[in-house]
C-alpha positions as CSV (number, residue, x, y, z in Angstrom):
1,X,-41.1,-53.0,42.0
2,X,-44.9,-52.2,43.8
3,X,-44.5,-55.9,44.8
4,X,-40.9,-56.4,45.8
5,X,-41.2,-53.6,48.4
6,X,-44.3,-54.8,49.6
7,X,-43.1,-58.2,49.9
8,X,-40.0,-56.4,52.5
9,X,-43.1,-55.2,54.7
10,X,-44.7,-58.7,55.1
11,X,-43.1,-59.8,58.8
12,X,-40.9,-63.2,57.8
13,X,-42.2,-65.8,60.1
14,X,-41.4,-66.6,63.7
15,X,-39.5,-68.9,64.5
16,X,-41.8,-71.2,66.6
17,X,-43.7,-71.2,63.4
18,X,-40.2,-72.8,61.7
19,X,-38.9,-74.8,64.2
20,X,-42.1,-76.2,65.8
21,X,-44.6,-77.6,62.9
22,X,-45.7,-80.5,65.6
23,X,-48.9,-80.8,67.4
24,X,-48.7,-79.9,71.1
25,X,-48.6,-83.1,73.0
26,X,-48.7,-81.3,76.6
27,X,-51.4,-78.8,76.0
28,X,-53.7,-81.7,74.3
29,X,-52.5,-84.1,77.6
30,X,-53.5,-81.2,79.5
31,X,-57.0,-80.3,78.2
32,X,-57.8,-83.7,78.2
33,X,-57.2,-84.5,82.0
34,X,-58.6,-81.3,82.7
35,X,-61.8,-82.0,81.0
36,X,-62.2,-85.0,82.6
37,X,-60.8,-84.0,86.5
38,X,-64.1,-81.7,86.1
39,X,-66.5,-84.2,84.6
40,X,-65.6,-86.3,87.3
41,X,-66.6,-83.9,90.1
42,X,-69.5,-83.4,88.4
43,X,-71.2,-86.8,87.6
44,X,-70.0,-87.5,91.1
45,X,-72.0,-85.1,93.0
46,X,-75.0,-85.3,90.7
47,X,-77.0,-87.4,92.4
48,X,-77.2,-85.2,95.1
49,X,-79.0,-82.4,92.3
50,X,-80.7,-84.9,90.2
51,X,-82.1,-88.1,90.3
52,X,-81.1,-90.3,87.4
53,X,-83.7,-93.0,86.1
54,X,-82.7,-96.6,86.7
55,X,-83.3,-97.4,83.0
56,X,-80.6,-94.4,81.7
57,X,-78.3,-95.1,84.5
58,X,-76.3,-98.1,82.4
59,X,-76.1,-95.8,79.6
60,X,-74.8,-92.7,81.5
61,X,-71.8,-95.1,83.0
62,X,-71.3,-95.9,79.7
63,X,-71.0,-92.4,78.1
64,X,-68.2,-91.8,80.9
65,X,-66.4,-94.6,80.2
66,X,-66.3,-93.2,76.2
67,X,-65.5,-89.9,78.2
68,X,-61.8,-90.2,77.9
69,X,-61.6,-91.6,74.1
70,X,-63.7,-89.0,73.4
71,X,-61.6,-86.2,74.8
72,X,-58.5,-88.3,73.0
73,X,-60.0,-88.0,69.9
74,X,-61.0,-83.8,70.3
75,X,-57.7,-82.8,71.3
76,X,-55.2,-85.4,70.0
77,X,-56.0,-87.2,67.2
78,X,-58.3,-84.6,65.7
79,X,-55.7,-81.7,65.9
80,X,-52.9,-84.2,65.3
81,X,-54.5,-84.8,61.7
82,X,-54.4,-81.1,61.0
83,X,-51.0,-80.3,61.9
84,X,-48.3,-79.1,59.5
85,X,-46.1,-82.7,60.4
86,X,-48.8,-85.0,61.6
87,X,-47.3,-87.8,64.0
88,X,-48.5,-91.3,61.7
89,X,-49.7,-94.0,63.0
90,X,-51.3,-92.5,66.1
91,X,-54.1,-94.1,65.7
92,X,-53.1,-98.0,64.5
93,X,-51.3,-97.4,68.3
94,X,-54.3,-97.1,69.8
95,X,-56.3,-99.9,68.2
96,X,-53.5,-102.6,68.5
97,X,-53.0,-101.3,72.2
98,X,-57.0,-101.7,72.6
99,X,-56.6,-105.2,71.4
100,X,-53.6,-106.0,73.7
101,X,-55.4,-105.1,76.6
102,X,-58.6,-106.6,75.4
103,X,-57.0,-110.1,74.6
104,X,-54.2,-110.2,76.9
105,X,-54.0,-107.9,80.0
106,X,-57.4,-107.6,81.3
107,X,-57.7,-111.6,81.0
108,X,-54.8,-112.0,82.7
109,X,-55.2,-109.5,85.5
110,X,-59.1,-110.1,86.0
111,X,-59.9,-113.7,84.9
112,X,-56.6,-115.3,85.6
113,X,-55.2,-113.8,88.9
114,X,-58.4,-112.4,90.0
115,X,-56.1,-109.8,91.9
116,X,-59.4,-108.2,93.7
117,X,-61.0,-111.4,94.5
118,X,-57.9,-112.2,97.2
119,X,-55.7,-109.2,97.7
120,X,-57.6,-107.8,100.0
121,X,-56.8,-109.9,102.7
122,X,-53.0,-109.3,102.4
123,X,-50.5,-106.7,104.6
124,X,-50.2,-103.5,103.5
125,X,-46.6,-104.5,101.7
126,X,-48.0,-107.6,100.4
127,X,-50.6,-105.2,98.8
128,X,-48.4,-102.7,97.4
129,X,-46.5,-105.9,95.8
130,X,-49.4,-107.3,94.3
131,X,-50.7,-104.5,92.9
132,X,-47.4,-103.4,91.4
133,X,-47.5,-106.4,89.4
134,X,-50.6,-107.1,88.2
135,X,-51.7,-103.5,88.0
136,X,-48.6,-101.9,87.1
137,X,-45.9,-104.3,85.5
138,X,-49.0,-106.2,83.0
139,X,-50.3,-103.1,81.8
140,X,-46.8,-101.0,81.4
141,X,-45.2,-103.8,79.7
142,X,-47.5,-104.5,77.1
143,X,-47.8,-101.0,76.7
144,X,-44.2,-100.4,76.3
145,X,-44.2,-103.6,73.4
146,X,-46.7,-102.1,71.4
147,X,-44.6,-98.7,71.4
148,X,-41.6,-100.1,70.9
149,X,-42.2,-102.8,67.9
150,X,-44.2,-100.1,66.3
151,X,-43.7,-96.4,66.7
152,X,-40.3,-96.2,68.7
153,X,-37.3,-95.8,66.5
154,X,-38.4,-94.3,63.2
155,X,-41.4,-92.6,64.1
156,X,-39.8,-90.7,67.4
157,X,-38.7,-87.4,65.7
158,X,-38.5,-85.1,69.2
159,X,-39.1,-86.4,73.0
160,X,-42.9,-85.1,72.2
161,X,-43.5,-87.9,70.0
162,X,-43.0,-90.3,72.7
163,X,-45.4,-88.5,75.1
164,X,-48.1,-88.0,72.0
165,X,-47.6,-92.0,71.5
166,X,-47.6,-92.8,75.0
167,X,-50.9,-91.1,75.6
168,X,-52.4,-92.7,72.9
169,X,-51.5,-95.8,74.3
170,X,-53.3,-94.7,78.0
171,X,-55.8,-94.4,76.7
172,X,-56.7,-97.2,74.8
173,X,-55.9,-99.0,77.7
174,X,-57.9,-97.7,80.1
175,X,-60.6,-97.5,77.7
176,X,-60.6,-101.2,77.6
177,X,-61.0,-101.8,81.3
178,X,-63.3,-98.7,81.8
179,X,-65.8,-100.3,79.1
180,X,-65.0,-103.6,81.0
181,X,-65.9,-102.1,84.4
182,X,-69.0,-100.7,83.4
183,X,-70.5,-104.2,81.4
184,X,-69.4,-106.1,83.8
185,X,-70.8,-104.4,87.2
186,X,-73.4,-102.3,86.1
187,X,-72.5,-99.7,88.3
188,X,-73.9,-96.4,89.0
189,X,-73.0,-93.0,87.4
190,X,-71.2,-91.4,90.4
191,X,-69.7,-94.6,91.5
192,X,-68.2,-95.2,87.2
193,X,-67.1,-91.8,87.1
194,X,-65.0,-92.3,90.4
195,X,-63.5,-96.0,89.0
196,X,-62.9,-94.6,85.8
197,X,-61.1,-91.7,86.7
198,X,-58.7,-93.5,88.6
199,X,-58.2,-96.2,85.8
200,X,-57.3,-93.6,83.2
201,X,-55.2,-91.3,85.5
202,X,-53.3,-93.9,86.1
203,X,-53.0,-95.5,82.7
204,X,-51.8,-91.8,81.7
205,X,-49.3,-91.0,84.6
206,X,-47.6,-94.4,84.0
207,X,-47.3,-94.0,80.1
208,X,-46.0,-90.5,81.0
209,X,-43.2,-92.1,82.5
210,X,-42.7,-94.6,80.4
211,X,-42.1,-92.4,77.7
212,X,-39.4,-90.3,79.2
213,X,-37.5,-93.1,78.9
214,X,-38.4,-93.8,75.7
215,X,-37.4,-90.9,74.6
216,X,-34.0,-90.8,75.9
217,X,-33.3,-94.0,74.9
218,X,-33.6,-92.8,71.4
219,X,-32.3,-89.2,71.3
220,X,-30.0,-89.4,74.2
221,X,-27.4,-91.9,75.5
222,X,-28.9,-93.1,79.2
223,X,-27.9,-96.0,80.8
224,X,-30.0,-99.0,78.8
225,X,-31.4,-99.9,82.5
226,X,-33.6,-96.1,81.9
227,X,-36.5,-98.3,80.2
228,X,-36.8,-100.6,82.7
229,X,-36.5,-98.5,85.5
230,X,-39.0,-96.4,84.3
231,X,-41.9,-99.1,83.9
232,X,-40.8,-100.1,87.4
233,X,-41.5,-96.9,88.6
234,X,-44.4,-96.3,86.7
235,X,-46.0,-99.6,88.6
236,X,-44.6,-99.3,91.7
237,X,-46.5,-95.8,91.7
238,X,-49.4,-97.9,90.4
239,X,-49.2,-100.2,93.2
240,X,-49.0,-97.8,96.0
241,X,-51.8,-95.5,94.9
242,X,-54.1,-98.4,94.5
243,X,-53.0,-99.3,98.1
244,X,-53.7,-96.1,99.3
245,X,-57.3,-95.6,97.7
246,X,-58.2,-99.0,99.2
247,X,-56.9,-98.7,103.1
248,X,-56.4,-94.6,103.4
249,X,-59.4,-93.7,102.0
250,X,-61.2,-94.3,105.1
251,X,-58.7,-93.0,108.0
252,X,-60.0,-90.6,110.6
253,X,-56.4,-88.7,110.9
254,X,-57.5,-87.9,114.1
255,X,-60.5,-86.1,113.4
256,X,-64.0,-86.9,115.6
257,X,-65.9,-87.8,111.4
258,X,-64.5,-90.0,109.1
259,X,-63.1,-88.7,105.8
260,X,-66.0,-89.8,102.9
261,X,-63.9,-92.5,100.4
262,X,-65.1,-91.0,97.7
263,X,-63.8,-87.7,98.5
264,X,-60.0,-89.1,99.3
265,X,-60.0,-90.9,96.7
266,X,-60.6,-88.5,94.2
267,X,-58.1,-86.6,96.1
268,X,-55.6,-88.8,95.9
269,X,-56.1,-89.5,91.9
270,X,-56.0,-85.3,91.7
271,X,-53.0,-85.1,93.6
272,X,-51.3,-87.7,91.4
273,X,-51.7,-86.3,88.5
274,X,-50.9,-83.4,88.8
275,X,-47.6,-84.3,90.9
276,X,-46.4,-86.6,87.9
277,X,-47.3,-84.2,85.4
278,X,-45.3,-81.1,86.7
279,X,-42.2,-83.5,87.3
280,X,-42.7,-85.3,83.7
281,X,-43.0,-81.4,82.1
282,X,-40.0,-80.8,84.2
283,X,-37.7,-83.6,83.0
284,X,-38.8,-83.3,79.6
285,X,-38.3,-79.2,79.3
286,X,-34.8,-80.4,81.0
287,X,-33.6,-83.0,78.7
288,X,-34.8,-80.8,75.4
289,X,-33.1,-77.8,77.2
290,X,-29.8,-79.7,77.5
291,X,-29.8,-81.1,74.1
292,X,-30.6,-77.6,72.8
293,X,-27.1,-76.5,74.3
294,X,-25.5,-79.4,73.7
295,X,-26.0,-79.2,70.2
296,X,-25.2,-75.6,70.3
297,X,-22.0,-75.6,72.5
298,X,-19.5,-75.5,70.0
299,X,-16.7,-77.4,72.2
300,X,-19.3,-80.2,73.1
């Protein structure tokens, strides 16, 4: 009897405890661009505060090209495995998305087209163009394929899965062509950080989008042209970001000093992400809201 009426005491549990057994896809998407927004900043202006030795140089351009797996693996995958319904597969996306950007995009975009080699010399449209394609379309495609013959139908429970997926596959991506960068040009620490911020923002932003129609697709009943519109998007705001950051960066606006490129640029990346992030939070809470009701509206 002692235990039955101490078992009535015992609050029953909430029902965000019931209904919501997932890992948080936003907050770990947020931490992680958070943490490295900062670090960016940081290695950016440390040369200015301290003087780092030629011979560590390499190796600290390195550590913040590892900066965003690392934060991947502290606040997604490491949480992910410790949640009461862990999303599988999360991390066979990121290795086979590593390897498709390894093998096939950043050949293609760097060895094959040699975008940067040439683009340069082209008008502002022809830029945003080029860019959109070989920046925007190579990536989000291949992207998109490894989501969709892996992870897509069976393993998208709720529209978070396809943003917890979809950030996985960021940032193998721009893992790939960080690493790249940095072997390949040597460059130094405040100069990486910069590159590499820019890389992964917008590896993340686009994936972001991407997956919003991913998950309508499968939960809702969009028109089948959602998909492709949204990769089209996604590289189209590739294209005209990297054509910003390249003939912007530099523009007076009608002041007597010119604007540093470092500053705008960062700028720029900031301002992206946090612009696609609020509207991608904002669609998302929208389309779960309206499902909600829909599921609940008895004449529906």
């Amino acid at each position: 009897m002692e235990s039955q009426f101490k078992s009535q005491l015992i609050a029953p549990p909430t029902q965000e405890e019931e209904v919501y057994p997932y890992r948080r896809a936003w907050a770990s998407i947020l931490s992680e661009s958070a943490l490295i927004t900062v670090a960016t900043l940081v290695f950016m202006f440390l040369p200015v505060f301290v003087a780092i030795p030629a011979a560590l140089a390499q190796w600290v351009a390195i550590a913040i090209a590892l900066l965003p797996f690392i934060a991947w693996c502290a606040f997604s995958w490491i949480p992910e495995s410790r949640a009461q319904a862990p999303r599988n597969r999360m991390l066979p996306v990121f290795i086979l998305t590593a390897l498709v950007a390894n093998a096939i995009g950043y050949p293609l975009v760097y060895r094959v087209l040699q975008v940067e080699l040439w683009s340069s010399q082209q008008e502002l449209v022809n830029k945003v163009v080029i860019y959109t394609l070989a920046f925007g379309i190579v990536p989000e495609s291949l992207k998109y394929l490894v989501l969709r013959y892996t992870v897509w139908l069976n393993q998208f429970r709720t529209r978070y899965d396809a943003i917890a997926y979809s950030a996985a596959t960021a940032i193998a991506y721009a893992t790939v062509l960080n690493l790249r960068y940095v072997f390949d040009s040597t460059p130094p620490p405040d100069i990486a950080a910069l590159r590499i911020f820019g890389t992964t923002t917008l590896q993340v932003t686009g994936s972001l989008i991407v997956a919003y129609g991913l998950a309508e697709i499968r939960l809702s009943k969009p028109s089948p042209l959602l998909v492709p519109g949204m990769v089209t998007l996604a590289s189209l705001i590739t294209g005209i970001v990297f054509t910003l950051r390249g003939n912007i960066a530099n523009t007076r606006l009608g002041l007597s000093v010119s604007y540093p490129r470092t500053i705008f640029n960062y700028a720029i990346t900031v301002m992206v992400l946090g612009g696609i992030a609020l509207a991608m939070i904002f669609l998302f809470q929208t389309a779960e809201k309206q499902s909600i009701e829909a599921e609940t509206d008895p004449n529906a």
